[in-house]
VOVO-979482 format. One record per atom (N, C-alpha, C): residue in one letter; y, z, x. Coordinates in steps of 0.1 Angstrom, whole numbers, padded with zeros to 4 digits, always signed. Layout:
BEGIN
aYZX ...
//
This chain:
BEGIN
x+0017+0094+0074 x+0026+0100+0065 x+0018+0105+0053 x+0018+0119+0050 x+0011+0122+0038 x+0020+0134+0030 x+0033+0128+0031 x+0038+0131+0016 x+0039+0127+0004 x+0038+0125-0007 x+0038+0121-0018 x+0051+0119-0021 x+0061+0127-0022 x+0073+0127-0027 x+0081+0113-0020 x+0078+0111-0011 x+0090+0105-0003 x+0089+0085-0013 x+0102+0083-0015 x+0105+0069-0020 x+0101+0065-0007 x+0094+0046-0017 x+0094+0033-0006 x+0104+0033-0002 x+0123+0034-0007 x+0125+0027+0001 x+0133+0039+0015 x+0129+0050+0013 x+0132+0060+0026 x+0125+0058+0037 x+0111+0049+0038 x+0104+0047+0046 x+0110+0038+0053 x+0107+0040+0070 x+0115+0033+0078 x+0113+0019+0081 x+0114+0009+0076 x+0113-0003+0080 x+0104-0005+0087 x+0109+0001+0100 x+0099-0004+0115 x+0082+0005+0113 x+0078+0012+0104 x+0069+0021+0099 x+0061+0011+0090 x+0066+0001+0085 x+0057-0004+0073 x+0056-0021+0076 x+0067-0027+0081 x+0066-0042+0089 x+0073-0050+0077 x+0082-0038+0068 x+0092-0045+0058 x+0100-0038+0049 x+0109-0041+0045 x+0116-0026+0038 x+0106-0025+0025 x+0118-0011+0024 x+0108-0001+0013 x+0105-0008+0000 x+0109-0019-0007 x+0115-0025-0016 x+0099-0036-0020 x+0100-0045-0007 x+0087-0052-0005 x+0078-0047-0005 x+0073-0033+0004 x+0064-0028+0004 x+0058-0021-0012 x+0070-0015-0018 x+0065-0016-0033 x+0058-0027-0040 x+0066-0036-0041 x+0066-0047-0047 x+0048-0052-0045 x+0044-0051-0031 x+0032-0057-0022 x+0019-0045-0026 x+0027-0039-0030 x+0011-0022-0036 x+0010-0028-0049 x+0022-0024-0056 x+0019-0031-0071 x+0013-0042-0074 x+0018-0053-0067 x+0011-0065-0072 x-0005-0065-0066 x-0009-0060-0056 x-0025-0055-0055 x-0027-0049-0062 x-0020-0043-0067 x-0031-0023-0079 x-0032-0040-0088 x-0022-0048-0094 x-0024-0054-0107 x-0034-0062-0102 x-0039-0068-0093 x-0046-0078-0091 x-0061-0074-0085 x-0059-0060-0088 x-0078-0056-0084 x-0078-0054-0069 x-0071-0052-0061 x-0074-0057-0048 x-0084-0041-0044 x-0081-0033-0049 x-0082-0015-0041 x-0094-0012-0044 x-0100-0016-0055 x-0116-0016-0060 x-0125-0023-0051 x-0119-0036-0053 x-0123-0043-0044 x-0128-0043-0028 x-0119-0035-0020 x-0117-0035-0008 x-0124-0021-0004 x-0125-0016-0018 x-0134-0003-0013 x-0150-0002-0015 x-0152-0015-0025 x-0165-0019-0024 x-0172-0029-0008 x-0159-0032-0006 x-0165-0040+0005 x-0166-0034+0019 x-0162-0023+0020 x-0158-0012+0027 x-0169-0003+0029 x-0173+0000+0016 x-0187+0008+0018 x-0198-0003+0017 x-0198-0013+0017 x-0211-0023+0022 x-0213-0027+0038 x-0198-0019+0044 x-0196-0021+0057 x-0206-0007+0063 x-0205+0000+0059 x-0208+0014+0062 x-0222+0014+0062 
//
């Protein structure tokens, strides 16, 4: 999916492994907790 516009919670359930609601909830609380820096440093030490 590479729209931008579309709300979490229009995304289909069966698309994400939870409603749109959670799946917010579960990005946010990683952006707040460093996870994306993180995961992309560890990512390119993979490489």
């Amino acid at each position: 999916m590479l729209c931008k516009s579309v709300s979490w919670r229009d995304v289909p359930a069966e698309w994400i492994g939870c409603s749109g609601v959670t799946a917010w909830r579960r990005l946010r609380d990683w952006t707040e907790a460093g996870v994306w820096p993180r995961l992309h440093e560890a990512l390119l030490t993979e490489l």
